[in-house]
C-alpha positions in Angstrom: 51.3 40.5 -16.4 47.3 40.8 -16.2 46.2 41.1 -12.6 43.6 37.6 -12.3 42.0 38.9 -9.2 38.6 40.2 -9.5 37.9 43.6 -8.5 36.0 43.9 -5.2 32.5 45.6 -6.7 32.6 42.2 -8.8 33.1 40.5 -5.4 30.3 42.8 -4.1 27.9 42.1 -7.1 28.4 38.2 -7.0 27.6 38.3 -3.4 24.3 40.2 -3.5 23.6 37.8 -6.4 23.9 35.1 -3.4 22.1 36.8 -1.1 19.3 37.3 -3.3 19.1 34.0 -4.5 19.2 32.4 -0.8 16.5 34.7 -0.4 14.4 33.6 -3.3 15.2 29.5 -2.5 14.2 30.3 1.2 10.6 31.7 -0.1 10.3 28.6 -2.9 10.4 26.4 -0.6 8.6 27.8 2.4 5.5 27.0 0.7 3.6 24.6 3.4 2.3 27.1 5.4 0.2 28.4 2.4 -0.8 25.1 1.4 -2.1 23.9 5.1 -4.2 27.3 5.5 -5.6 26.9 1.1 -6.7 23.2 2.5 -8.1 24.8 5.5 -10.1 27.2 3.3 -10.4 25.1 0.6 -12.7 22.9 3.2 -14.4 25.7 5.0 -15.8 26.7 1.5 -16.6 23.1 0.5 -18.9 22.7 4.0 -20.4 26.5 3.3 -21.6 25.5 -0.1 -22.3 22.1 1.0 -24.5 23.7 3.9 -26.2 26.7 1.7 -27.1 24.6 -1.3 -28.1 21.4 0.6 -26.0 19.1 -1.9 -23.1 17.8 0.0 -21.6 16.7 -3.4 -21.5 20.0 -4.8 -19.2 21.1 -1.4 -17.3 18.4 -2.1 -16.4 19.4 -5.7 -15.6 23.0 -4.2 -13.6 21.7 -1.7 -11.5 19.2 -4.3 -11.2 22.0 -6.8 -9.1 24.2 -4.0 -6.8 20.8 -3.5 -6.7 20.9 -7.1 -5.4 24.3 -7.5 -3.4 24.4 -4.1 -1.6 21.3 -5.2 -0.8 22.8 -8.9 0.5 26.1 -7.3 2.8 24.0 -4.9 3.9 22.1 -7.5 4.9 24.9 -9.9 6.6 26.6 -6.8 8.6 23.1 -5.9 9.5 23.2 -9.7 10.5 26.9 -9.0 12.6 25.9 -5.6 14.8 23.7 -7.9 15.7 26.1 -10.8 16.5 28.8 -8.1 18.3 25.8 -6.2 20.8 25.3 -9.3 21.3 29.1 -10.1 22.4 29.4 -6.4 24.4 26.5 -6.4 26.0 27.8 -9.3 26.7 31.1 -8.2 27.9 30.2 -5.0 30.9 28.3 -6.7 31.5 30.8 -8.9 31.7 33.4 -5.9 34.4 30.5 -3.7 36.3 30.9 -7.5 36.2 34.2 -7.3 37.8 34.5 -3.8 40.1 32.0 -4.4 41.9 33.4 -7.5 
C-alpha cells in the first residue's frame, strides 16, 4: 500500500512557498506610502518649475505627469497584489491538503 503522506521537506518546501508569498502580497499592497511621498514630490517639482520658469502651467503639467505615472505604477502594483493574492491563496490550500492527508 503506497504511503499518501507527503514527506516533510515537501511540507518544508510548500511552507517557504507561503512564507514567501505572504511576503510578496504584504509588499504589493503596501504601496500608499510610496504614492503619498511621489504626490508630495510630484508637487514640490510642479511649484519648482512653476517658480523657475515663471509659467505656472508648465508646473502644473510636471506636477500632473508625476500623478500620471504614480497612479500607473500603483495600478500595475494593485494588479500585482491580486495575482500574488490567488497564488497564495492557492498554495495555502494546497499546504492545509498537504497536512491533512
Amino acid at each position: 500500500m503506497k504511503n499518501s503522506t507527503p514527506p516533510a521537506e515537501y511540507l518544508h518546501l510548500k511552507e517557504n512557498e507561503v512564507r514567501l508569498l505572504q511576503e510578496k502580497f504584504n509588499r504589493d499592497v503596501s504601496t500608499w506610502p510610496i504614492v503619498i511621498i511621489a504626490v508630495f514630490i510630484g508637487g514640490l517639482m510642479g511649484g519648482l518649475v512653476a517658480f523657475i520658469s515663471g509659467n505656472s502651467i508648465i508646473g502644473i503639467g510636471v506636477a500632473a505627469g508625476f500623478l500620471v505615472v504614480t497612479n500607473s505604477w500603483r495600478t500595475s502594483k494593485s494588479e500585482e497584489a491580486k495575482r500574488t493574492g490567488i497564488e497564495l491563496n492557492a498554495a495555502k490550500t494546497e499546504l492545509e491538503k498537504m497536512k491533512s492527508a
